[in-house]
N, C-alpha and C positions, 0 to 999 in steps of 0.2 A: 819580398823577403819577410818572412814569420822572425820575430822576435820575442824572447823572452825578458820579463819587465819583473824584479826584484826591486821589493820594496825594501828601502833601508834607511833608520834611525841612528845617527850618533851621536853622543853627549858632548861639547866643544868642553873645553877648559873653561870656559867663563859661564858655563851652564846652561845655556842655549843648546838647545837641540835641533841636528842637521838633518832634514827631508832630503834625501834625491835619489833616484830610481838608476838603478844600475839594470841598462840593455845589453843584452848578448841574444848571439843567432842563437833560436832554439833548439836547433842539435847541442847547444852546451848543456850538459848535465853535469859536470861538476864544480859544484858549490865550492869548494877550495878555489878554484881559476876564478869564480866571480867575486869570491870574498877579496881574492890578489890584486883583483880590476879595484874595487873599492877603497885598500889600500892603498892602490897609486895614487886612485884622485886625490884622496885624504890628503896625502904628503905634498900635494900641489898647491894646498891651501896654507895660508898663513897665519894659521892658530892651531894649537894642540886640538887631538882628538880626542876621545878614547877608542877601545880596541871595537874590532869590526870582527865579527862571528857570525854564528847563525841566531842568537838572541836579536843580533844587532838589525841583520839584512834576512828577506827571505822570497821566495820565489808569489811573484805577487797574480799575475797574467800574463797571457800573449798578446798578442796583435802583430798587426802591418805593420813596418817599417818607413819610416819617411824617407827620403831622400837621405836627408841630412844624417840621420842615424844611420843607413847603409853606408855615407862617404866615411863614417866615425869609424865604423866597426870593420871597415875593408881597412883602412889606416890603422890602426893600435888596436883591435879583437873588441870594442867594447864602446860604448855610449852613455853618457850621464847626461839626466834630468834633473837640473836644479830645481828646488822645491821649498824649503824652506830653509834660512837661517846657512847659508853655502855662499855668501856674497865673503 
């Protein structure tokens, strides 16, 4: 499976900035549904954010799919790579 790999920046409340690459299959073209996906994860985590846009996240590459990114995105449309400052 071809995935698309969005790269995305957010500011935490305590000024640390959050890395993590937001995966969708590459038939998704629109960036509102991936900014949504980004959204969720944000709200899973236990610190304020700020907002998630296209300044914020933006279409980075594709690539092959790992396993584990296939099982993510058949389950809930989408896959996070934590990256930096998302613990």
């Amino acid at each position: 499976m071809k995935v698309s790999v969005w790269d995305t920046y957010v500011r935490r409340e305590d000024g640390k900035v959050m890395h993590f690459d937001i995966v969708v299959p590459d038939t998704m073209i629109d960036p509102a549904i991936v900014y949504e996906y980004g959204r969720i994860y944000l709200a899973s985590r236990p610190y304020g954010t700020g907002n998630l846009t296209s300044e914020e996240c933006r279409f980075c590459h594709l690539e092959q799919a790992s396993e584990t990114m296939i099982q993510n995105i058949q389950k809930q449309g989408y896959h996070i790579i934590e990256m930096q400052n998302c613990e």
